[in-house]
C-alpha positions in Angstrom: -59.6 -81.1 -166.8 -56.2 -80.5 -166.1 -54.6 -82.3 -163.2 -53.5 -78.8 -161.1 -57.1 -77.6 -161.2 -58.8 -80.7 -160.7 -56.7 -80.9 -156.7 -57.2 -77.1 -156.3 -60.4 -77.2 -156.9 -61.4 -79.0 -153.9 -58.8 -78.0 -151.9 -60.3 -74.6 -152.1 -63.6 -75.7 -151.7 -62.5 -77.6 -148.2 -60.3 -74.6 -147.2 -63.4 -72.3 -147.5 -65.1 -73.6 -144.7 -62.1 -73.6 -142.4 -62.7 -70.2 -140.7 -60.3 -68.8 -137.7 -62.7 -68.7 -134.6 -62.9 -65.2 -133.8 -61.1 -64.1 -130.3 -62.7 -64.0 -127.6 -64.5 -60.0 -126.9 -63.1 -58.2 -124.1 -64.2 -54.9 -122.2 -62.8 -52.3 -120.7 -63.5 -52.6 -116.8 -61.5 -49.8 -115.9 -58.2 -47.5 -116.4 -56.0 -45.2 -114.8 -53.4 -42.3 -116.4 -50.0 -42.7 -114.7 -48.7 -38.9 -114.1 -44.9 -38.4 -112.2 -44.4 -36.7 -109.4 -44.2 -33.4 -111.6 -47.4 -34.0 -113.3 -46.1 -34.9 -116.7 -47.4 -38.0 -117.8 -46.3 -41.5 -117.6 -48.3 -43.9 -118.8 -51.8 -45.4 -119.1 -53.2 -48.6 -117.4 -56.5 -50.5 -119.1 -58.3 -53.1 -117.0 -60.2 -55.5 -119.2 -62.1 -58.7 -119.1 -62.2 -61.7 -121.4 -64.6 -64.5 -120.5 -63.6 -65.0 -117.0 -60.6 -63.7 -116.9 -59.7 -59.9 -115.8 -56.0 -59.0 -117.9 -54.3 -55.6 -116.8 -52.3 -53.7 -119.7 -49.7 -51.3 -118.7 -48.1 -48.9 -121.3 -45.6 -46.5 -119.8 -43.7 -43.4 -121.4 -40.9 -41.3 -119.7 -39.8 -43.3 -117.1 -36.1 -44.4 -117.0 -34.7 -47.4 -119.1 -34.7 -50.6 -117.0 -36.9 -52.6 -115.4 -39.3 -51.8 -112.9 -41.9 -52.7 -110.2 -45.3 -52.0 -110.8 -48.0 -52.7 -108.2 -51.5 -52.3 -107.3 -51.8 -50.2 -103.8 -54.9 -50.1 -101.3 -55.9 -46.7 -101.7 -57.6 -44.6 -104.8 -55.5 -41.7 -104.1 -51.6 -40.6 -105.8 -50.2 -37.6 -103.7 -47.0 -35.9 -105.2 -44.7 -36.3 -104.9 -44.1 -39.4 -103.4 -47.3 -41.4 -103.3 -47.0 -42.3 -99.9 -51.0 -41.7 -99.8 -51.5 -44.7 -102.3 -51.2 -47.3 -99.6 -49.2 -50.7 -99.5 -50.1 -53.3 -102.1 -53.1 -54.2 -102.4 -53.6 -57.7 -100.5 -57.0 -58.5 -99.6 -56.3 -62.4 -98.7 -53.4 -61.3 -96.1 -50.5 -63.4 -98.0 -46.8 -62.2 -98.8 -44.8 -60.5 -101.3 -44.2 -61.7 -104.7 -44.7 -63.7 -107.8 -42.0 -65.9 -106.2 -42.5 -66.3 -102.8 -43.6 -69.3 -101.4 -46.6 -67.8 -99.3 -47.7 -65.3 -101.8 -48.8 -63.4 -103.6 -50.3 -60.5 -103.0 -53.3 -59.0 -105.5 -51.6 -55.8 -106.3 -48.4 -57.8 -107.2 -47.5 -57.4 -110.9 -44.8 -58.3 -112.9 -42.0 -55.9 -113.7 -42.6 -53.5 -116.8 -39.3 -53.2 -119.0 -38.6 -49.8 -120.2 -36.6 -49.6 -123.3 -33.8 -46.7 -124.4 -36.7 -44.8 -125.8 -38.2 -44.5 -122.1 -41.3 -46.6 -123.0 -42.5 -50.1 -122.3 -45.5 -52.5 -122.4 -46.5 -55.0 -119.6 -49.7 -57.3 -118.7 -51.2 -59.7 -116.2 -54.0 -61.5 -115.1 -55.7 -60.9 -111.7 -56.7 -64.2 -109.9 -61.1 -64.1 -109.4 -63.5 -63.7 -111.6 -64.4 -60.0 -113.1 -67.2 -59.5 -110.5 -64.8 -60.7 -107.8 -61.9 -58.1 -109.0 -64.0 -55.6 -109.3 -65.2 -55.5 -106.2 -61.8 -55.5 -104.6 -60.0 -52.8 -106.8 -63.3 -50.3 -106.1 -64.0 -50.7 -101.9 -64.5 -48.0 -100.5 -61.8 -46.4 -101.0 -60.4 -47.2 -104.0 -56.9 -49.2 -106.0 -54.0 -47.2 -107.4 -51.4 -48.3 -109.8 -47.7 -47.3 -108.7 -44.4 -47.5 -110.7 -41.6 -48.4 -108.6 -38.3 -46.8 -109.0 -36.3 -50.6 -109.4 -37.6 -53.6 -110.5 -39.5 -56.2 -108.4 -37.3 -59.0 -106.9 -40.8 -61.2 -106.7 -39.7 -62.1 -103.5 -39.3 -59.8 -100.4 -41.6 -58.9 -98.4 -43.7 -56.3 -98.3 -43.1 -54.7 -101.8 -39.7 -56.9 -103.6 -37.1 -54.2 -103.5 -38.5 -52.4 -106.0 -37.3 -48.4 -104.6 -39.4 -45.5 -104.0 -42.2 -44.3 -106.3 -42.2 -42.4 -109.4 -45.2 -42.7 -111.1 -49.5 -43.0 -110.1 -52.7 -43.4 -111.0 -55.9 -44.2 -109.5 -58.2 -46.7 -111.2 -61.8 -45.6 -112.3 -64.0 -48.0 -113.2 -65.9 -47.7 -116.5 
């Protein structure tokens, strides 16, 4: 037998068995559409769960380049054209402001979404709690909306970073 075959040969029977575990499933909890304060649109949020784990995906499209805040707010509702009627951030455990801050953070605090020259970007984050426990805080009785903030986050200040006024809403339905 030659030698090259006779070390492939096993080789490739061993490697056979190795398989790639397959990724965890996830499902979609909930989403939102982002729309401006004109109505076009601005983006699409997906709420999903893994395991225990509940991950929030943000894609937004014709917002400004740069980076900006983006925040889960108390109140199911996205009133042009300044979202005043979303609420603050959603903060069911009473703590402060920001990724950074010593005494936070709040639920609804999420990291800043980068927009590129093209006017789109991509962001995600996990949501402390398990999915049931989430879940039950972003649909009370009155709802959670997703805002995009003007500026970006400083992670710090108190109640909502620095981040500007708002430009962009949408109100989480659960699936």
């Amino acid at each position: 037998m030659n030698r090259a075959i006779a070390v492939a040969l096993p080789l490739t029977v061993l490697l056979a068995g190795c398989e790639t575990p397959p990724e965890p499933s996830s499902s979609r909890l909930a989403q939102a559409t982002l729309r401006l304060a004109n109505g076009l649109p601005a983006g699409t949020v997906q709420v999903l769960s893994s395991s225990d784990q509940v991950n929030v995906e943000i894609a937004l499209t014709g917002v400004s380049a740069g980076e900006h805040g983006v925040h889960l707010h108390t109140t199911g509702a996205c009133d042009a054209p300044n979202f005043e009627s979303a609420g603050g951030h959603l903060n069911p455990d009473g703590k402060q402001h920001g990724m950074q801050n010593p005494m936070g953070a709040h639920l609804g605090d999420l990291p800043n979404v980068t927009i590129g020259s093209s006017g789109a970007g991509t962001g995600s984050a996990v949501l402390n709690g398990t999915p049931e426990a989430v879940l039950g805080r972003l649909f009370d009785a009155d709802g959670t909306a997703i805002v995009v903030h003007a500026g970006r986050d400083d992670y710090r200040t108190d109640p909502s970073g620095n981040s500007g006024g708002r430009i962009a809403c949408g109100v989480l339905t659960r699936i």
